[in-house]
C-alpha positions in Angstrom: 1.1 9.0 -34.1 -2.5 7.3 -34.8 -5.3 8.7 -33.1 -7.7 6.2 -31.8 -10.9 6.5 -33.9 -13.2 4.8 -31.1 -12.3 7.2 -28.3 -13.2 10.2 -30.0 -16.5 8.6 -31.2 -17.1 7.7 -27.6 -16.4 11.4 -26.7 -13.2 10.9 -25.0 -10.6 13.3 -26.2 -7.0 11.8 -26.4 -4.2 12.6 -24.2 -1.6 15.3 -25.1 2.2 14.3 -24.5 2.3 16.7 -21.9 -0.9 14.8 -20.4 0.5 11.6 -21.1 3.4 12.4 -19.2 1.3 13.4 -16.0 -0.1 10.7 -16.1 2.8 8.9 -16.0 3.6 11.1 -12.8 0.2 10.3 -11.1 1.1 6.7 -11.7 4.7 6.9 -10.1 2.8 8.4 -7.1 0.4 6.2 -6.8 2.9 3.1 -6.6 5.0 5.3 -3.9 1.6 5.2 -1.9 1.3 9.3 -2.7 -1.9 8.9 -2.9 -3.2 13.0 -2.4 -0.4 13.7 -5.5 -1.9 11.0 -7.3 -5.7 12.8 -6.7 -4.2 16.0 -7.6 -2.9 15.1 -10.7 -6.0 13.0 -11.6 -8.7 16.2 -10.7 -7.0 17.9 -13.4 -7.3 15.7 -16.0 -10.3 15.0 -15.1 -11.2 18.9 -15.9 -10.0 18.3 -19.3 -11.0 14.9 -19.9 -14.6 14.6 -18.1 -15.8 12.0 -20.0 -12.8 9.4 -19.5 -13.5 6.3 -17.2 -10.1 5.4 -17.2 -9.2 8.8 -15.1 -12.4 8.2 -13.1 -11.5 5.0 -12.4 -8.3 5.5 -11.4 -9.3 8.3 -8.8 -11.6 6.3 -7.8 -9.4 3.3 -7.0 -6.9 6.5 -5.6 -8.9 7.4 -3.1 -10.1 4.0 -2.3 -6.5 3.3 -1.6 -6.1 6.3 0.5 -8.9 5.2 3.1 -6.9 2.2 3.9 -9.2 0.2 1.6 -11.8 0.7 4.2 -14.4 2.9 2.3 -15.9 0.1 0.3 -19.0 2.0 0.3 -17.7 5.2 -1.4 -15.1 3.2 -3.4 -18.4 1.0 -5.3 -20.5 4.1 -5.3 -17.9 5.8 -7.4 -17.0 2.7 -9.8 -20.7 2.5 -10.3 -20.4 6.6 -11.8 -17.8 5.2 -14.0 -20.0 2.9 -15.4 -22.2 5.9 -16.8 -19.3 7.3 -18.2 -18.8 4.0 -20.4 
């Protein structure tokens, strides 16, 4: 397995397999429309991955998705976090 160079120098710290595989779960969810699994899943790897947009982002668009896409507010407010993260 290669290990992406340009994460860690960004500070992101790669995923386990075990993470990977959550991941994989939170994405099932997601397309089911699970969307309060799907934010589980992502709050914890976001406690072990703080500094990865791509989880930010994607609980982000989560919870966007769980307000009926009606929070547009909220939903740019938290993209615009993201964007630090970058």
């Amino acid at each position: 397995m290669s290990v992406d160079t340009t994460a860690k120098s960004h500070g992101v710290v790669p995923f386990s397999e075990d993470e990977q595989h959550v991941a994989g779960n939170a994405h099932s969810f997601f397309k089911a429309c699970q969307y309060d699994a799907t934010i589980g899943i992502l709050k914890k790897l976001s406690k072990s991955h703080p500094n990865d947009a791509r989880v930010a982002h994607n609980k982000a668009l989560t919870e966007f998705c769980k307000s009926s896409k009606t929070k547009v507010a909220d939903f740019k407010k938290n993209l615009s976090k993201v964007l630090f993260i970058v």
